[in-house]
C-alpha positions as CSV (number, residue, x, y, z in Angstrom):
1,X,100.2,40.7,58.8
2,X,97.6,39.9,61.5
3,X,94.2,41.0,60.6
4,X,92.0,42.7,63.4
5,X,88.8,42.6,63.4
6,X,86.2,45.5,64.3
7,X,85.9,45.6,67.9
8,X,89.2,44.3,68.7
9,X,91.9,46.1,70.6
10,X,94.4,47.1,68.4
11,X,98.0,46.9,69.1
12,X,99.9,50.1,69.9
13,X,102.4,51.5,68.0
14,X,104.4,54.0,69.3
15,X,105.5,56.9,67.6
16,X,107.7,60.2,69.0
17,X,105.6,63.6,68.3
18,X,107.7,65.8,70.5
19,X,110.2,66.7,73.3
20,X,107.7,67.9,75.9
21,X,109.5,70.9,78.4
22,X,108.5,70.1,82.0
23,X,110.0,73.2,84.0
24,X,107.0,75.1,84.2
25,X,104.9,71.6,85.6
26,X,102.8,71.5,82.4
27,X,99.5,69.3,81.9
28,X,99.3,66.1,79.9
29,X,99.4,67.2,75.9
30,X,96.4,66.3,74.1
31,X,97.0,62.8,72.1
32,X,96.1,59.7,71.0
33,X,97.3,56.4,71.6
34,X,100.7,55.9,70.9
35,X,101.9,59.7,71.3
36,X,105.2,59.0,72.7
37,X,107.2,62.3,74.3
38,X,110.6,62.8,75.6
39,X,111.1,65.3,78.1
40,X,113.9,68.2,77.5
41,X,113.8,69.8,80.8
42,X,113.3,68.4,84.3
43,X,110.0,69.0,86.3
44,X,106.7,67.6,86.5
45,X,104.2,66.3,84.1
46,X,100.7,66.3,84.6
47,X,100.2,69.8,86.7
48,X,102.0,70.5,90.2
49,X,100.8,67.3,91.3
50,X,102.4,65.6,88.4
51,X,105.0,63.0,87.9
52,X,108.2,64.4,88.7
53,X,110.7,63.7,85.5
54,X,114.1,64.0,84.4
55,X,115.5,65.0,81.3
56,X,115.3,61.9,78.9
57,X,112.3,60.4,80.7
58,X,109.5,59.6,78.2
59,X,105.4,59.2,78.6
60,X,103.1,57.7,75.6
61,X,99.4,57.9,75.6
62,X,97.4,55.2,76.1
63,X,93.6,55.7,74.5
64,X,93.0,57.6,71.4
65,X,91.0,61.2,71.9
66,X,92.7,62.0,75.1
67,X,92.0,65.1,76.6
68,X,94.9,67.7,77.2
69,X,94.8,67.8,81.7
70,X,96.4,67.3,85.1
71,X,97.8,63.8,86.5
72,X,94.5,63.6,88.2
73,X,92.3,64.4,85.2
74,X,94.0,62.3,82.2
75,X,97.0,60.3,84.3
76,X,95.4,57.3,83.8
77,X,95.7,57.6,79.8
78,X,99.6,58.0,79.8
79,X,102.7,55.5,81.4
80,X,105.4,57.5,82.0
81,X,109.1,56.1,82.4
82,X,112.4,57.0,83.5
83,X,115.3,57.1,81.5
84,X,117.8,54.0,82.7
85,X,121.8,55.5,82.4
86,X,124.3,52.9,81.1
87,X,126.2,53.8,84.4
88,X,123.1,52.7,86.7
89,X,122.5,49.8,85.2
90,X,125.8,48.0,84.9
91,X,125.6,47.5,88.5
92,X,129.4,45.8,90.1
93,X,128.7,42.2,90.9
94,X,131.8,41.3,91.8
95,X,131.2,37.8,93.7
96,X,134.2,36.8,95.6
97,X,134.8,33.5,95.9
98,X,136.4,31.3,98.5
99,X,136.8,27.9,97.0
100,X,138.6,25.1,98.4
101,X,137.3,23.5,95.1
């Protein structure tokens, strides 16, 4: 095990604390770094400026002793991803080849 010393970034680890409903455009949850959330319903996070999401989409905090607030107020404290389908990402390529070899 690594030892960090005082002053020294530590690593984040992330950990689920909820499914977070985003139909009603809700703000960024209070957290601290590593809150990782799963959204249950499609909308948008961070306010009605927010990230528009889609059910299975996720969004961990970044900095410990983040405010609950809009896209514009905390967004820079949370990464938010989409959720990649098995069907979207075994994409066909099917190369055709014309040998004469």
């Amino acid at each position: 095990m690594a030892n960090i010393k005082r002053g020294e970034p530590r690593p984040t680890v992330a950990h689920v604390v909820s499914n977070l409903a985003c139909a009603g455009t809700p703000n960024f949850p209070a957290a601290n770094q590593g809150d990782t959330y799963y959204v249950s319903t499609a909308g948008r996070v961070g306010g009605a400026s927010g990230y528009p999401v889609k059910v299975g989409d996720g969004m961990m905090c970044l900095a410990d002793n983040t405010a609950a607030g809009t896209k514009a107020a905390v967004g820079v404290y949370w990464t938010v991803w989409s959720k990649v389908s098995s069907s979207s990402s075994s994409s066909s390529s099917s190369s055709s080849s014309s040998s004469g070899e």
